[in-house]
C-alpha angles and dihedrals in degrees: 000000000000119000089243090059102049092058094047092056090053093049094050080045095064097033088059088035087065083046091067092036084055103054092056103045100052142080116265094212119095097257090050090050101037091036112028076241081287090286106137132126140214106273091038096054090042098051096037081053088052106043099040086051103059107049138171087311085082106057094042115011084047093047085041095059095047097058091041108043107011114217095355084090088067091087100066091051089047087055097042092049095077102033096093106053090040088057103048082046107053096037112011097094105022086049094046093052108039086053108059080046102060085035097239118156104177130052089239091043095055089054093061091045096049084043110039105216131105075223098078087050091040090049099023105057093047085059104044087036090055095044094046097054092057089044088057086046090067099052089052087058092044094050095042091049088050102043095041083059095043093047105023095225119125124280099250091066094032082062091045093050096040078044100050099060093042091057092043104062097041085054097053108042111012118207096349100066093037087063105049092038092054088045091048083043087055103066101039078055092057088041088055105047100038081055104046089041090057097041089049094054082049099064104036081060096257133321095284090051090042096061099028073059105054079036087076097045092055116338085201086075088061083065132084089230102071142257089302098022085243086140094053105130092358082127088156088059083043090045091058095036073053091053108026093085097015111055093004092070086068080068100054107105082186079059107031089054084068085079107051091055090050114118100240135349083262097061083072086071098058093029084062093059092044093054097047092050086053093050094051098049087043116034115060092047106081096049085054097052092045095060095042093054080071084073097037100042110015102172102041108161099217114030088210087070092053091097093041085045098045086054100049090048089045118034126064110252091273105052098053082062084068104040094051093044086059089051090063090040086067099041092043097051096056092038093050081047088051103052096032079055093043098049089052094047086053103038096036114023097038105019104038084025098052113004110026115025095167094056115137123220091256082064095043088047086048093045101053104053084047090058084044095058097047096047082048085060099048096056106047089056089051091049104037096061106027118017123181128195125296099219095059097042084053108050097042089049094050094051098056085057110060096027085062100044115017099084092047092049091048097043090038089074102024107038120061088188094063109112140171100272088052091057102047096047079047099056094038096051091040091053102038092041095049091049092044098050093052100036086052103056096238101128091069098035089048098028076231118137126231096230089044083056096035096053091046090056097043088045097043087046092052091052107050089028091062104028091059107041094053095122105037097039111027136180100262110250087252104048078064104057091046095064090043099067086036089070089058123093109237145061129308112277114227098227089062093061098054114140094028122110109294099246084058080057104041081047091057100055094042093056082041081062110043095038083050 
């Protein structure tokens, strides 16, 4: 057995391991299986953002752009360095709060809760169900491509490996042990690519010789335009590399739902400075080492490869083991997040919602893992046989997305004037416009990006949508109230939470206690 394998094992092994862990710690209700019982702290919920939020695109779309298209890359890591920390701050406590309020324990459920209207879950969870599904079918092929260069065996059975304990250990422990697994994933991601990224500038002799170096491969790479310029004064494709990971996290029910398990609303604050630390010693590394493996392996077939292949030139054997353990680390966060997010969507917001409202948790619970193994199955058919690129899975996926939900989660805590009808043409015209833009080939034909497109659409739907319909379709008194004592520091007062199950109220005078 190879030293790379060996450490992969061990680290399946522990993953798996917190699975179980988590299974037994945790509460078996829903709230304890969707939320964590809203128990988590400010390292775990910075880190689960984080690392749910970077995927296998990564290790291999990001690589894939630096060798492609040199510095150009860079604006989507311009754009993802601050993502984290706007998101916890413009939602993280507003979201935390308004939420136990309103009782919601899911991202799609909230919604519902903020819009009254059985119309934002009925349109909301198909679309965040859909583009899910393609999200989490990146990851398969990401894990599969890692895990088939690392073992040599083919890549059918590389998917169903990398498959299997992702599957495992959302089965066994729900949101509890996806969120210790991806903050225990996030750090053995920042371990591996500081490491790869130093021992690649080694060994290209330092950062000026390495891109005197590309330079003379192709000086244009040097550039922020791309390897042919094509992308010189394209400002509307730089404005949505710009969103898609800055603003576009704010979309992601698999990220938002970060918020609502957080301990308390001021866990967001310190959250907020984990998660930019983590962002400035990860992100830039992949796109670097991207764009040196030009000079180190100028004619790699695949560019996805180019982060697997740059570890395996640089790095002594055992290393390799742990970078590559920390390449799965990043495509198996975000793809535990996904299907977790996925299997609720499906088992509370469409099936308790629309078909059984009388389900226990034992059936959500049920439910769930059976909508995670079927999605788990789709997608390895689909993978296994025809598998197309993961940046632009990724990217597409993760458009719709935001374009769809970003304006109603943001207004939902910050605009009392949001109402029903405002989300749901939001959502409509986010998601329409965005699909429209991209089938149809604009993007290329107007310079003009999908989520640029996308976000104006969502936004411009909330707006009217909302601002005409004030009389005949108004905020409920309620709703009301509720946001107003979300925009307040402080912890939840009991009173607000009257009417709701009695451990939501015990919660709330417990955190009324220890926050003082």
């Amino acid at each position: 057995m190879s030293i790379e394998l060996a450490f992969l094992i061990i680290y399946f092994a522990a993953m798996a391991g917190i699975g179980v862990w988590a299974m037994k710690k945790g509460r078996s209700d829903s709230e304890g299986f969707l939320l964590a019982g809203r128990s988590l702290g400010p390292g775990v919920t910075a880190l689960r953002l984080q690392s749910s939020s970077m995927s296998g695109y990564m290790f291999m779309g990001a690589g894939s752009l630096g060798y492609t298209q040199g510095y150009f890359g860079m604006w989507y890591a311009l754009g993802d360095l601050g993502g984290g920390i706007l998101n916890l701050s413009v939602l993280g406590r507003r979201m935390r709060k308004l939420s136990q309020i309103l009782g919601s324990i899911t991202s799609i459920e909230y919604l519902e809760h903020r819009y009254p209207s059985k119309w934002i879950r009925l349109i909301a969870a198909p679309v965040a169900l859909f583009c899910m599904f393609f999200y989490v079918l990146a990851q398969f092929i990401a894990g599969g491509r890692g895990l088939e260069m690392v073992t040599g065996v083919s890549f059918p059975l590389a998917l169903a490996i990398a498959i299997g304990v992702i599957v495992l250990y959302t089965f066994l422990g729900g949101y509890l042990a996806v969120a210790y697994t991806d903050f225990v994933q996030a750090i053995i991601m920042v371990v591996g690519m500081v490491w790869i990224l130093v021992a690649t500038l080694v060994e290209i002799g330092g950062f000026t010789a390495g891109n005197q170096a590309v330079g003379e491969i192709n000086p244009n790479l040097l550039t922020m335009w791309g390897a042919d310029l094509g992308f010189h004064g394209q400002w509307g494709v730089i404005l949505g590399a710009l969103l898609v990971f800055s603003i576009g996290y704010m979309g992601w029910p698999h990220v938002v739902v970060s918020h609502m398990a957080m301990k308390r609303p001021s866990v967001a604050r310190t959250a907020g400075a984990y998660s930019l630390a983590f962002n400035l010693l990860f992100i830039p590394g992949p796109y670097l080492v991207g764009l040196f493996a030009l000079i180190l392996l100028p004619n790699l077939a695949n560019p996805e490869t180019a982060v697997f292949a740059v570890a395996d030139a640089v790095l002594p054997t055992f290393a390799v083991g742990i970078v590559m353990a920390a390449i799965m680390a990043a495509i198996m966060s975000t793809a535990d997040a996904l299907l977790l997010q996925a299997g609720t969507i499906a088992s509370q917001d469409i099936y308790a919602r629309f078909i059984n409202r009388k389900m226990t948790d034992a059936q959500m619970v049920k439910v769930s893992r059976i909508t995670v193994l079927l999605l788990a199955a789709i997608g390895y058919a689909i993978a296994a046989f025809d598998p197309p690129a993961v940046a632009e899975i990724v990217i597409f996926s993760t458009t719709v997305l935001g374009s769809a939900f970003v304006p109603s989660y943001v207004c939902a805590v910050w605009w009392k004037k949001a109402n029903a009808v405002g989300a749901i043409s939001s959502m409509l015209a986010g998601t329409g416009a965005s699909v429209a833009w991209q089938l149809s080939g604009l993007p290329s034909s107007t310079g003009i990006d999908p989520m640029v497109v996308g976000i104006l659409s969502s936004v411009l739907g909330m707006v009217v949508g909302s601002l005409l319909t004030q009389r005949s379709h108004p905020v409920p008194e309620r709703i009301t109230r509720a946001l107003d004592e979300t925009a307040k520091v402080g912890p939840i007062p009991a009173k607000m939470l009257l009417g709701q199950d009695a451990f939501l109220a015990a919660q709330a005078e417990v955190a009324a206690r220890s926050e003082g």
